[in-house]
N, C-alpha and C positions, 0 to 999 in steps of 0.2 A: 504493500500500500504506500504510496505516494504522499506526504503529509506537506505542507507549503511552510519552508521555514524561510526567511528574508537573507538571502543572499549576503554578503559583502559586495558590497560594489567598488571593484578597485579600480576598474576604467570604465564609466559610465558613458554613455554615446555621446553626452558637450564635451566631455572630454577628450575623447576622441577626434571631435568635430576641431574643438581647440587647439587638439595638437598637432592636426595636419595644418589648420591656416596658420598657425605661431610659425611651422615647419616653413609655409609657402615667405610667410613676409620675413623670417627671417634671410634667406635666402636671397628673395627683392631687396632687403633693405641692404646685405651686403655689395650685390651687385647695382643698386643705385649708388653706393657711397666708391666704391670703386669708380664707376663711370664720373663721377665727381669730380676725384678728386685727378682724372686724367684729364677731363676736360677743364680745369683750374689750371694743371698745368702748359696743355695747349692754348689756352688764353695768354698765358706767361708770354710763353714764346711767341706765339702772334703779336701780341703789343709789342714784343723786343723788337720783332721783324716789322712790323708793320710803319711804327711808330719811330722807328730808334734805326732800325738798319739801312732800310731803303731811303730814309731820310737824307742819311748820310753820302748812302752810295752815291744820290741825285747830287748833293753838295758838292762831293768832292768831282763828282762832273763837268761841274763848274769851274771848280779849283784848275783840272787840268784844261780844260777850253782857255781859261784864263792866262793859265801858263804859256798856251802854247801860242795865243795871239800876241801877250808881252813879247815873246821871242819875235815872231814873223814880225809883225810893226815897228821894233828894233831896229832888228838888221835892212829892214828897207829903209827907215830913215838916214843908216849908218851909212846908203847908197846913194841916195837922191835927195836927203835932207829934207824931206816936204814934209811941212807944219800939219797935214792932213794924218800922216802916217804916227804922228807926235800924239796928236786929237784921239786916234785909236788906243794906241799905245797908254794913255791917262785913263780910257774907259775901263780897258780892260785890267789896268789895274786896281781901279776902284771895287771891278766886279769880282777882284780877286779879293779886296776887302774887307767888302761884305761876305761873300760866301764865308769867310774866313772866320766873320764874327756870328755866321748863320750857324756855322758848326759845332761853337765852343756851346752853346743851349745844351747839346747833346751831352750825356755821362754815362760809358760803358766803361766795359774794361778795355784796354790797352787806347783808354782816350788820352793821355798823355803826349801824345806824337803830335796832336793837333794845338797843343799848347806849346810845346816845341815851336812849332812852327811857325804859331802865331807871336811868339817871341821874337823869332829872328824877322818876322815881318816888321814888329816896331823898332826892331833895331834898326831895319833898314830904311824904313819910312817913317821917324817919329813925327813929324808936324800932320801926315795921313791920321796915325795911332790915334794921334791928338784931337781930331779931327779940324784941322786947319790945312791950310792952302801950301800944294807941296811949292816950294823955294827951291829954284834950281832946278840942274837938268834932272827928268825921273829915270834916268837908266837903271838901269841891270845886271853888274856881269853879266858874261854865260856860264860861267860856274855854279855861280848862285842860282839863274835859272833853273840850272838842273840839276843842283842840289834839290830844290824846292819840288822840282818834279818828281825824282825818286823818291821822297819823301810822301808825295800827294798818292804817286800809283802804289807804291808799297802798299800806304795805307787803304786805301783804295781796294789793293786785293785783298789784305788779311779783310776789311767789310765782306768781303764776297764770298771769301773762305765759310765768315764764321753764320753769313748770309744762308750759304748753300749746307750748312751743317743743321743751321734749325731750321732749316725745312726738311731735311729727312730727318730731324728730333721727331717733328709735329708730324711726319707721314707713318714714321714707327709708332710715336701715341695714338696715331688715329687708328691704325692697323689693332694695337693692343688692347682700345677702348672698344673697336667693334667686336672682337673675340671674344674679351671679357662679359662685354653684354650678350653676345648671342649663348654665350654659355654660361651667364646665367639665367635669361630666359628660357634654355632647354633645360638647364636641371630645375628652374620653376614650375616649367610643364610638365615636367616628369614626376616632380614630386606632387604635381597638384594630380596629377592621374594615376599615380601608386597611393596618393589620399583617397581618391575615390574607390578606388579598388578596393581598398581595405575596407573602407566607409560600407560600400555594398557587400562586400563577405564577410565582414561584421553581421549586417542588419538581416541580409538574404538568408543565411541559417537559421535561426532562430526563428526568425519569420515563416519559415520551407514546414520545421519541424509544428509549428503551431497551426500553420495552415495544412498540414498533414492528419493532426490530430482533428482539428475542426472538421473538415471532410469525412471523415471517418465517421463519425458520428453522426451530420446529417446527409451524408449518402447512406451507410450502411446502419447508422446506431448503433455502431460499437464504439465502447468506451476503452481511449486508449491512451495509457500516460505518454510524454514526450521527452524525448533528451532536452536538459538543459544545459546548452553548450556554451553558455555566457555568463558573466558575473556583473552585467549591468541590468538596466530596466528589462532590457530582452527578458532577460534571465529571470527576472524577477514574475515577469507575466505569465513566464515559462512554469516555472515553480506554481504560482496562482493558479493557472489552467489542471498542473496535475493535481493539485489541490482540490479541484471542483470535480474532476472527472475521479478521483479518491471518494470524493462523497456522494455524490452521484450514483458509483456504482454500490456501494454500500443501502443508499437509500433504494435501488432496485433493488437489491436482493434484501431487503428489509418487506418492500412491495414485494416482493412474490412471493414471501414468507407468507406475509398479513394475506394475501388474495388465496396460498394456499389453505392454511387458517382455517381460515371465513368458509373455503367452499366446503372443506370438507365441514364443519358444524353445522353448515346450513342444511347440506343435502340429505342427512338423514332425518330431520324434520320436516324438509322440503317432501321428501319421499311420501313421508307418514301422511300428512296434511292432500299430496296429489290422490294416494289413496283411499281415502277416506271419501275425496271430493267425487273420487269416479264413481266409488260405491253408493252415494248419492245418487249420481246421474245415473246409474244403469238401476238404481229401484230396489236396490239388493237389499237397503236400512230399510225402505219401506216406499210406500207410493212418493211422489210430490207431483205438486199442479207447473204449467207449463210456463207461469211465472218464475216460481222456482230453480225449473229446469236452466231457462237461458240465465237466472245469475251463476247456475251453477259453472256451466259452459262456459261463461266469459271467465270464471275461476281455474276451471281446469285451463283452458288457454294460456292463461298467463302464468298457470304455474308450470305450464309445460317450455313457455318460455323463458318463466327466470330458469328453469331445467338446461335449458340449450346454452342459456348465457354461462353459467356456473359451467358447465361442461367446454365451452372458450376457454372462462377463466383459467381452470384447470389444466390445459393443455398450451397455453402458452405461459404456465408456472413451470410447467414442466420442460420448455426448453429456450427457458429463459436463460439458458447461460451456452444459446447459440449452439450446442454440442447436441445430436438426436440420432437415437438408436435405431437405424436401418434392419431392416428384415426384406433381405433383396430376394426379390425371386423374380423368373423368364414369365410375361404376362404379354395379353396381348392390347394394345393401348387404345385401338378403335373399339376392343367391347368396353373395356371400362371408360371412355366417354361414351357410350352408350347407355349402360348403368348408370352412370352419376345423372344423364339427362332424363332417367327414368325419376329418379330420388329426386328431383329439382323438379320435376312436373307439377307435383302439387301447388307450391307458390305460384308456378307460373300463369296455370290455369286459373287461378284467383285473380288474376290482373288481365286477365286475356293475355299474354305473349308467348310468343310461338318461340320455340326450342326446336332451331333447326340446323342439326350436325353437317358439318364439310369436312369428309374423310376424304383424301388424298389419295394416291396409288402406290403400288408399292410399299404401304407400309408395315414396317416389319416388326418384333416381337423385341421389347425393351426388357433390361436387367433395371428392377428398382424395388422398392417396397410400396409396394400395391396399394395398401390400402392408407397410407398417407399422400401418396397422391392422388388419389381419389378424391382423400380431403381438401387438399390444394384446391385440386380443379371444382370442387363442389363451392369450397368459398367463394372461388372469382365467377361462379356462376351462379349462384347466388347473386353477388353484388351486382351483378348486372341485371338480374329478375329484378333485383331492390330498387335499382333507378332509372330502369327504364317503364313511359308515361306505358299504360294501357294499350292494348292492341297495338303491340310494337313485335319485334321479330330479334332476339339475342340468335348468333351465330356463331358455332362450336365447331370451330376450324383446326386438321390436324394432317401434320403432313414432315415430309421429310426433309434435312437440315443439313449445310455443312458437308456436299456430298455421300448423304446418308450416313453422317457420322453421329449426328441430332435428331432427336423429336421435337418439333415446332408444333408450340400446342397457342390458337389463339382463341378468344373471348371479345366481339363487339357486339356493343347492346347500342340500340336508339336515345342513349338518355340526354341528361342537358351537359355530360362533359365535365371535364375539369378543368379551373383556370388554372393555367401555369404557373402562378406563383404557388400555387398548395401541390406540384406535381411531384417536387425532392422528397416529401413528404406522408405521401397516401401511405407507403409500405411504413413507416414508426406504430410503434407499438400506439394504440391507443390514440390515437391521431383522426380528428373527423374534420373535415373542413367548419367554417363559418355555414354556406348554407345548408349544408350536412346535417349539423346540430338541431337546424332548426323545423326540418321536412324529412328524416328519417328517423327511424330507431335505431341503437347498435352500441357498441362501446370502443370502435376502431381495432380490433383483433382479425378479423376473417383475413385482410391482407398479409396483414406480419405473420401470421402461422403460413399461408399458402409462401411468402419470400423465405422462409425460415426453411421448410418443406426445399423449397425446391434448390436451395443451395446447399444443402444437407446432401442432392446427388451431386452438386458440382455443376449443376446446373445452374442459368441467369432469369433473371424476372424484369418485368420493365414496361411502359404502356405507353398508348400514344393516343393522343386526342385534343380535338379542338372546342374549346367554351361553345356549345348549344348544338356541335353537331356530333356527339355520341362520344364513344372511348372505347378503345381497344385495348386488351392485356396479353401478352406474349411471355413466355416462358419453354424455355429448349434444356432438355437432358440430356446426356449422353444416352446413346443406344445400349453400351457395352457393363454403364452401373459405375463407368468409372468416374469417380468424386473429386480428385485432387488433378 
């Protein structure tokens, strides 16, 4: 027995839930803080470069345009002396000047050379430095010239040098920062789909085995504990469920103690009391007038009836625990649906409906116990005497299954059907529909002994019908007796 004790919950499903997202944003938040801190430093170098290198490089473009015009303007005045050549010669010094004074703004490493140089430029030009009017001629050496020059392109290439180094900095960062992110957006997705994975083979067990047990019960009505394969809520439902189906089947077999009980105390008084009442009616105590008679009549009736119902009772006490003692024997199965349509005549003809067999060909001689299926088929024929209107026609259809490996036994009556939401449920014990209860007699047995019956050979039960236009019941045995 299965008793519901409250689990430990040592990983409860938020928790779980919690620790795959904790898993995902941990994960995001290192690889956002990585792409961060690359892309901080690709800003780095981009404002070096941007800001600071190419500024330079353009400056010192200058510088040498400047130098080289100084020189050419020179040596042509040095030739033909023309105040024109002079006029250049002042421009381009000026514009070597400024560039000069454009560049010192700048401060990297190895800016030193441009302070150098702007040194020896006030040494050579102090009233330019000064910003006053250059006095005297503005020449040049040519030594100095191209002292000043190698100084300009030197520096010039180290710019270019250290130019062309941070941009394959910044194209190695960017290569590192796209890697880094794409990997870790695949182990984000990875790990968000190995979270769900788990998420769902966490929940799908427990779930699988609860909705296994559920089924079980209201397809077959058998009560059935379930594993409990989890230490959270699952688990816990898990445990409740075989808790209920623990008492459950306790309180059944508690019912079918009480019902066998009851029948057996009843029926030898029930006995005494139908005979006494018959010996009335047949005159044996003595005369009575024919007022008399029909109360007594309506008494014998009903006692013949609670007779039949105690005689249910009793017979599905007795295989209430699903398990029924076969006495197989080789019979032939078109005369006993002929017999049982003998034995069902009676109700039938009380309502007017006609009982009309459809025996098949070929069919041949079944291994079973005889006379409970008999009973089977006598219940479902019944039930269809029971609800189908007056002057209707029940048809007692039997024929071969399975390539003769089955008997196919069917039962359709005229009546008003079954709606499909009460269809899971006709075969449960003791089970009447809504308008069942309210325009027949019965206590819901006749079905569940004929299901019980006929899976006892190994055989299926099952029926088919639509709300107002009749129902049919179907049930197939082996031919050979074999059960399992």
């Amino acid at each position: 027995m299965y008793l519901y004790r409250r689990p430990i919950k040592q990983y409860g499903i938020l928790f779980k839930m919690l620790a795959v997202y904790i898993g995902i944003l941990v994960v995001a938040y290192f690889t956002t803080s990585t792409l961060l801190i690359y892309i901080k430093e690709s800003v780095n170098i981009s404002r070096d470069i941007v800001k600071v290198r190419f500024e330079v490089l353009s400056i010192s473009q200058r510088l040498v345009d400047s130098l080289l015009a100084m020189e050419e303007n020179q040596k042509k005045y040095e030739i033909v002396h023309s105040e024109e050549y002079k006029k250049n010669f002042l421009a381009a010094l000026n514009e070597y000047k400024n560039a000069i004074w454009s560049i010192l703004w700048f401060r990297y490493e190895s800016f030193s050379v441009w302070e150098e140089l702007h040194a020896e430029f006030r040494a050579a030009f102090p009233e330019l430095a000064q910003g006053k009017a250059l006095g005297g001629e503005p020449w040049i050496d040519q030594e100095t010239l191209n002292k000043w020059m190698r100084i300009v392109v030197s520096a010039r290439q180290d710019n270019e040098r250290v130019l062309e180094s941070g941009m394959r900095e910044l194209f190695r960062i960017s290569e590192v920062a796209v890697n880094r992110g794409v990997t870790g957006l695949t182990v984000s997705i990875g790990l968000g789909l190995l979270g769900i994975l788990y998420l769902t083979y966490s929940l799908r067990r427990p779930l699988r085995e609860l909705r296994r047990g559920i089924r079980a019960y209201t397809r077959d009505g058998r009560l059935e504990p379930i594993r409990v394969l989890t230490k959270d809520e699952l688990g816990e439902l898990a445990a409740a469920f075989n808790d209920m189906t623990s008492r459950l089947k306790e309180e059944e077999r508690m019912r079918a103690d009480f019902i066998d009980m009851v029948s057996h105390e009843i029926r030898t008084p029930l006995t005494s009391i139908r005979e006494s009442v018959n010996l009335m009616r047949e005159r044996v105590l003595g005369e009575v007038n024919e007022r008399q008679k029909r109360f007594l009549d309506i008494a014998s009736d009903e006692l013949q009836r609670i007779s039949a119902m105690l005689t249910s009772l009793l017979k599905v006490s007795s295989m209430a625990s699903q398990i029924v003692d076969l006495a197989p024997v080789t019979f032939d199965p078109a005369k006993l649906v002929l017999e049982t349509l003998e034995k069902a005549a009676p109700a039938a003809e009380a309502k007017g409906i006609r009982l009309t067999p459809r025996l098949g060909r070929d069919i041949v001689s079944v291994v079973g116990d005889r006379e409970l299926l008999g009973q089977a088929l006598y219940n479902l024929i019944g039930n269809a005497v029971k609800f189908s209107p007056p002057e209707r026609t029940v048809l007692v259809g039997l024929e071969m299954a399975d390539g003769g490996q089955k008997l196919l036994v069917s039962i359709t009556d005229e009546g008003p059907g079954i709606p499909e939401e009460e269809q899971p449920h006709v075969f449960n014990k003791y089970y009447r529909g809504a308008r069942t209860k309210r325009t027949t007699d019965g206590i819901g047995l006749g079905l569940s002994i004929a299901k019980t019956i006929v899976e006892a050979h190994g055989g299926n039960i099952w029926l088919s019908s639509l709300a107002g236009k009749g129902c049919t019941f179907y049930f197939t045995i082996p031919v050979d007796g074999t059960t399992a």
